[in-house]
C-alpha positions as CSV (number, residue, x, y, z in Angstrom):
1,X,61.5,160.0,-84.0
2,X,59.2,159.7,-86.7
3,X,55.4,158.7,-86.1
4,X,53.5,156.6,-89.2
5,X,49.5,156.3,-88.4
6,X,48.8,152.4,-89.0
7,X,45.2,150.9,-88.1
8,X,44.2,153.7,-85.9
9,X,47.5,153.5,-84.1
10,X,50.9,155.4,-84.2
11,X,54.3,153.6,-84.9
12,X,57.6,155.1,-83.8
13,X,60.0,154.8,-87.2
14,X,63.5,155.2,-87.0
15,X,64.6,158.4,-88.3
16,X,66.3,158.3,-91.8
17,X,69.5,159.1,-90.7
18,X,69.8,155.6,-88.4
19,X,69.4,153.4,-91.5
20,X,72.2,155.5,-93.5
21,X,74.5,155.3,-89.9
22,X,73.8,151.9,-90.0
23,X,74.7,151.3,-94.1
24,X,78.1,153.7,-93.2
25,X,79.2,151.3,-90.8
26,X,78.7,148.3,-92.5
27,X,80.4,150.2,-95.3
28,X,83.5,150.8,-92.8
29,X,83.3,147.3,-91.7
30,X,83.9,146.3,-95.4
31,X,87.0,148.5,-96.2
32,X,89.0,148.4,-92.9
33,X,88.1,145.0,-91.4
34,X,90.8,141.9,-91.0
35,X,88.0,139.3,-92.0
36,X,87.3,141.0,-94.8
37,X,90.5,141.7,-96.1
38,X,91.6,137.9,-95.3
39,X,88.3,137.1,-97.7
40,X,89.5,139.4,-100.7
41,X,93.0,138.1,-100.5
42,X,91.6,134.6,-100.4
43,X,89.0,135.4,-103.4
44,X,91.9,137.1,-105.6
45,X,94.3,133.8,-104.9
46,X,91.3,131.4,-105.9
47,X,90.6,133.2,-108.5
48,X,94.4,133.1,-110.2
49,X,94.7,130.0,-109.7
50,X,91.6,128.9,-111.9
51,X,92.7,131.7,-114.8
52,X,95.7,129.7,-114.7
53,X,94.4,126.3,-115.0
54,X,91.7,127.1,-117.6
55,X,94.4,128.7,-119.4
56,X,96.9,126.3,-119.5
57,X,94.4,123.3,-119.5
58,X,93.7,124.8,-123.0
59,X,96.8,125.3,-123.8
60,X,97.9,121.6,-123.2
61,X,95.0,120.9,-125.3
62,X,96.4,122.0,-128.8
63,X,99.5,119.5,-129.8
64,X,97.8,116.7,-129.3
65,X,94.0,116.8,-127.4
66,X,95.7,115.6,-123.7
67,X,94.6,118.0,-120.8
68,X,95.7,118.3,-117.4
69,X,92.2,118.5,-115.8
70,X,89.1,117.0,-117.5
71,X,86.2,119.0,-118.6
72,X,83.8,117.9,-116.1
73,X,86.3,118.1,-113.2
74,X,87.3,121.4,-114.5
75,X,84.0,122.7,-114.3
76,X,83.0,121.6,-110.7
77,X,86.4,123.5,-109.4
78,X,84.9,126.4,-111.3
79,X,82.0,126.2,-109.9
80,X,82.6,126.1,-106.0
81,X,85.2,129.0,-106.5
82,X,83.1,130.9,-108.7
83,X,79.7,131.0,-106.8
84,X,80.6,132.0,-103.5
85,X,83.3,134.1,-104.8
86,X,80.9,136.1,-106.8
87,X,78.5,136.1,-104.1
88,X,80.8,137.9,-102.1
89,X,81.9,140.3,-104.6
90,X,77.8,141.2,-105.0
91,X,77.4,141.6,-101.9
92,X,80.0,143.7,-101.8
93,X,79.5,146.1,-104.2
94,X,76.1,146.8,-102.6
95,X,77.5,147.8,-99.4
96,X,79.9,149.7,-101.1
97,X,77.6,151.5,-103.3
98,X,74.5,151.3,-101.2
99,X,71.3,149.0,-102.8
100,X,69.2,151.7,-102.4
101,X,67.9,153.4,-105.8
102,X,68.7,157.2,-103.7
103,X,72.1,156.1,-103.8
104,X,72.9,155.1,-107.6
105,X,74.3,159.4,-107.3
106,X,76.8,158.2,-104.6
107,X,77.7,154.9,-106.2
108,X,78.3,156.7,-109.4
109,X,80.4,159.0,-107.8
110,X,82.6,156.2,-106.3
111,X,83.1,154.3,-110.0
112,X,84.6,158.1,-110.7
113,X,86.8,158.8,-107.7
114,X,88.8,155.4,-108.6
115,X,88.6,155.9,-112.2
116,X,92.4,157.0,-111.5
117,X,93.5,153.4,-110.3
118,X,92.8,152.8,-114.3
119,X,96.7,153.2,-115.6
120,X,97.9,151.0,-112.3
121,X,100.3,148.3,-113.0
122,X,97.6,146.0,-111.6
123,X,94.9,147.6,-113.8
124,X,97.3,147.2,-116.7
125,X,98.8,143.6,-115.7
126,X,94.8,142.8,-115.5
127,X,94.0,144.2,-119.1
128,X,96.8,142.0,-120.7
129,X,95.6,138.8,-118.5
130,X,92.2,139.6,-120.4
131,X,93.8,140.1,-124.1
132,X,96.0,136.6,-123.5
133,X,92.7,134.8,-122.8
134,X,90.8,136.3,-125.4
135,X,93.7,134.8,-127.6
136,X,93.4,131.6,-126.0
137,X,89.6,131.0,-126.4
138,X,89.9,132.0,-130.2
139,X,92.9,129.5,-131.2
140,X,90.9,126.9,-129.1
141,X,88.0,127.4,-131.5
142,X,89.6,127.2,-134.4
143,X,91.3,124.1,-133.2
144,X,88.1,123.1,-132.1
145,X,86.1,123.9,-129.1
146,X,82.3,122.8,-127.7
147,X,80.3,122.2,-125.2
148,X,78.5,119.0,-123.8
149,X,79.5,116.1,-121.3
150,X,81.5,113.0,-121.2
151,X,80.7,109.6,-119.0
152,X,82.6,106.1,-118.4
153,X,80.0,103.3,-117.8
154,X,80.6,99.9,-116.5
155,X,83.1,97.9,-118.8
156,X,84.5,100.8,-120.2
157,X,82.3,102.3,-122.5
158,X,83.0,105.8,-123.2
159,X,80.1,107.9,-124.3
160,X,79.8,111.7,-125.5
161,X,76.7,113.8,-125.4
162,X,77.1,116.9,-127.4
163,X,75.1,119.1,-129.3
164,X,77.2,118.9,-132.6
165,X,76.8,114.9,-132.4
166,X,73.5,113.2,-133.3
167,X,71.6,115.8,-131.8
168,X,72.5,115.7,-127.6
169,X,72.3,111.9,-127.5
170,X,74.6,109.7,-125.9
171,X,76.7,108.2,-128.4
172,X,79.2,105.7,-127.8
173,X,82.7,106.8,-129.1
174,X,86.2,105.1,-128.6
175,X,88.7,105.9,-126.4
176,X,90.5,108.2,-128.7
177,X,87.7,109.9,-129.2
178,X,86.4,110.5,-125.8
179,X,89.7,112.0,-125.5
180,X,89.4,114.5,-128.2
181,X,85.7,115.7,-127.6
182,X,87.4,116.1,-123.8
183,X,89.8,118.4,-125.3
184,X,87.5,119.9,-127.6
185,X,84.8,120.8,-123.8
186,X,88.4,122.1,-122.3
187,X,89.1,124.9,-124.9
188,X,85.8,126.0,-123.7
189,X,85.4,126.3,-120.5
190,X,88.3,129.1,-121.6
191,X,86.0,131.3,-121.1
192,X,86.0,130.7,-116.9
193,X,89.2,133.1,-117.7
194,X,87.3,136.0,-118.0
195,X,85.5,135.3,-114.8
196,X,88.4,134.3,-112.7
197,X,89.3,138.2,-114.0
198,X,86.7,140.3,-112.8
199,X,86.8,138.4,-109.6
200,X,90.7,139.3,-109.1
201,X,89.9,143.2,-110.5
202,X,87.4,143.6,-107.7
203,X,89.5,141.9,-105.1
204,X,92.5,144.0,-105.8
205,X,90.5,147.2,-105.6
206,X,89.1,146.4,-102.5
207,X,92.6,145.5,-101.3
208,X,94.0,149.1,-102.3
209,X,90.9,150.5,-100.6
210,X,92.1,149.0,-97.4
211,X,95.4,150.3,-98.0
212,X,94.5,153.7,-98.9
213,X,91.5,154.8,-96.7
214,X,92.1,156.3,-93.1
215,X,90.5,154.7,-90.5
216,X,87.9,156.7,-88.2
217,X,89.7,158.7,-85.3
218,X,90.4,156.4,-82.5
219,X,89.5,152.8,-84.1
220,X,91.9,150.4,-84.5
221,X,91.6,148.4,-87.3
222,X,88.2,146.3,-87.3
223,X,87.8,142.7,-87.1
């Protein structure tokens, strides 16, 4: 045990090598546990299911400016999947790679040891994923994509606020119109796509981690 002089007074510190058993445990705790691997499963599912509406909700969009999900509705789903999905992944890749700066060396190593998974089916099924919604978001802009928000008030007035329409303001619009500036907000929110794809990458390496890694001698699996 360490001693650190403070006001006239010594202070027991825990020895270095506690802190890095405790970060190593946490670190086993995050490959081998149930709860965590009932968390990446449930990350990698939420996650294809909003590449898959953003994609298709695009899509939909091209013939004739109908969507399956509105714009704003579109983004709220996004954003309680994305938040806490990403938090998770963050969080994540610290324990996995340690958020202290003396361990950048050991998380570097790591990002080399499963530079193999790169020519995996799931690696490659992933990197065409990406290339179809890169394809998506640029058809949807030359279509006609944009950003902004839509609103319904009290007699059925539908109004548009956008920045390529008199200059942010609300502007009243007709219905047909409402619809195709809806359309136009649809094509890109595309871009949640690429999101939704790092978020299933991570969760399916973390997944083959659990799969691959022994667990310590004489632990069953952790909860």
């Amino acid at each position: 045990m360490n001693r650190k002089r403070s006001g006239g007074s010594f202070e027991q510190v825990p020895p270095a090598a506690s802190f890095a058993g405790d970060t190593g445990r946490i670190s086993r705790w995050r490959v081998h546990s149930r709860t965590a691997v009932a968390i990446d499963i449930a990350v990698l599912c939420l996650a294809t299911a909003l590449l898959l509406v953003s994609v298709l909700d695009s899509v939909v969009s091209w013939p004739d400016n109908k969507v399956l999900i509105s714009a704003a509705n579109l983004e709220h789903v996004a954003g309680v999947l994305l938040i806490p999905s990403w938090i998770w992944m963050m969080v994540s890749a610290g324990i996995r790679g340690g958020f202290r700066t003396k361990n950048r060396e050991r998380f570097r190593d790591w990002i080399r040891v499963h530079r193999s998974h790169i020519k995996s089916p799931a690696v490659v099924t992933l990197l065409g994923a990406a290339l179809l919604v890169f394809v998506v978001i640029v058809v949807g802009f030359v279509i006609g994509g944009d950003k902004g928000s839509l609103r319904v008030l009290t007699g059925g007035v539908h109004q548009v606020s956008t920045g390529s329409m008199n200059a942010g303001k609300w502007t009243t619009v007709s219905p047909q119109q409402y619809q195709m500036w809806n359309a136009r907000f649809v094509r890109e929110d595309a871009f949640f796509g690429y999101l939704a794809l790092f978020l299933m990458g991570f969760a399916l390496l973390m997944l083959r981690l659990h799969r691959e890694r022994p667990r310590p001698e004489g632990q069953g699996e952790m909860r």
